[in-house]
C-alpha positions, 0 to 999 in steps of 0.5 A: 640355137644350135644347127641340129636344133634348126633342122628338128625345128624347120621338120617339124613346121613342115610336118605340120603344114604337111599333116595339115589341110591347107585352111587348118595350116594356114588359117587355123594355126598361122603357121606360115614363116613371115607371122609365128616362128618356131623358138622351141620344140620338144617331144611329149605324151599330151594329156588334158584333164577329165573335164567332168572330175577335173582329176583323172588326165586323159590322152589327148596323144596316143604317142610322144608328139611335137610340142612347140613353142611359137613366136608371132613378132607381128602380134608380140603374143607366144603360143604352145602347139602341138598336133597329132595326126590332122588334130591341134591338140594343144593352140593355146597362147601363153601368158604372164599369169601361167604357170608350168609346174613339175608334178614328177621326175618326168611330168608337168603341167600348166592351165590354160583358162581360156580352153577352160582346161589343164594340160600335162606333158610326159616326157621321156626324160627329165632333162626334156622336162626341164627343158620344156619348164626352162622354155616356158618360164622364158616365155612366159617372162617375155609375154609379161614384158610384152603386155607391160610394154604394150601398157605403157604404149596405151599410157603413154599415148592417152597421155598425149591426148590429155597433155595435148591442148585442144586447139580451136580451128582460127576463126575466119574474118567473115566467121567473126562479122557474122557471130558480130551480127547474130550478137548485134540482132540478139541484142536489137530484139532484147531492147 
């Protein structure tokens, strides 16, 4: 990452928390620098489908804003957002099964099944664009090794505790006399 892409990125956190009141900054978005790190930043109009007719994109910016790409290595989980005024607009965790598609020269766009919703992203030139959809395969390639790591963590560990034998505590000397008695007064009734 180049030095001037740093400083874009370490404004654009700071405008953020800035824009923010503190228990959105802090709770909402987990901003703070020791959890999510911003990896990538770029500037876009942000539209989101009409709900309703699930064709019409309506502004969800009424200008180019920062859309940024987060990392939180506590969690291992990739995030997309972006805020306008004291708004997220975009809070949206990336995941393997997604997937941004170039629909112009300029344009792209991506749903994000747990909003329930389709985002698109204007951006001012095509190199932007290609950026942005780089990013975005980067990332979503990584959310998918993550999951397939955390996977194989759940595997290996539940098959430790199928391998593992299931060791009785050893028996104490007066724990064997007395099942000795029980057995012996069960067998004295019998007779």
């Amino acid at each position: 990452m180049s030095a001037s892409t740093e400083k874009v990125l370490a404004f654009d956190i700071s405008f953020i928390q800035k824009q923010l009141p503190c228990s959105i900054s802090s709770s909402f978005l987990c901003l703070s620098s020791s959890r999510e790190q911003p990896i990538f930043s770029a500037r876009a109009h942000v539209f989101q489908i009409d709900p309703t007719t699930k064709r019409n994109w309506i502004p969800a910016s009424k200008h180019a804003v920062t859309v940024s790409f987060f990392y939180d290595a506590n969690r291992n989980v990739y995030r997309i957002i972006s805020v306008g005024g004291t708004k997220a607009i975009i809070n949206c965790t990336v995941t393997p099964s997604m997937t941004f598609t170039k629909t112009s020269q300029k344009f792209g766009q991506w749903a994000d099944s747990r909003a329930n919703t389709v985002y698109g992203l204007g951006f001012a030139t095509e190199q932007q664009l290609h950026q942005f959809s780089d990013k975005f395969k980067e990332v979503k390639d990584a959310a998918r090794l993550a999951r397939e790591k955390s996977q194989d963590k759940e595997l290996a560990n539940t098959a430790l505790n199928i391998a593992a034998p299931q060791v009785s505590p050893p028996l104490l000397e007066k724990d064997v006399n007395m099942k000795v008695e029980q057995i012996s007064a069960g067998i004295r009734q019998e007779v």
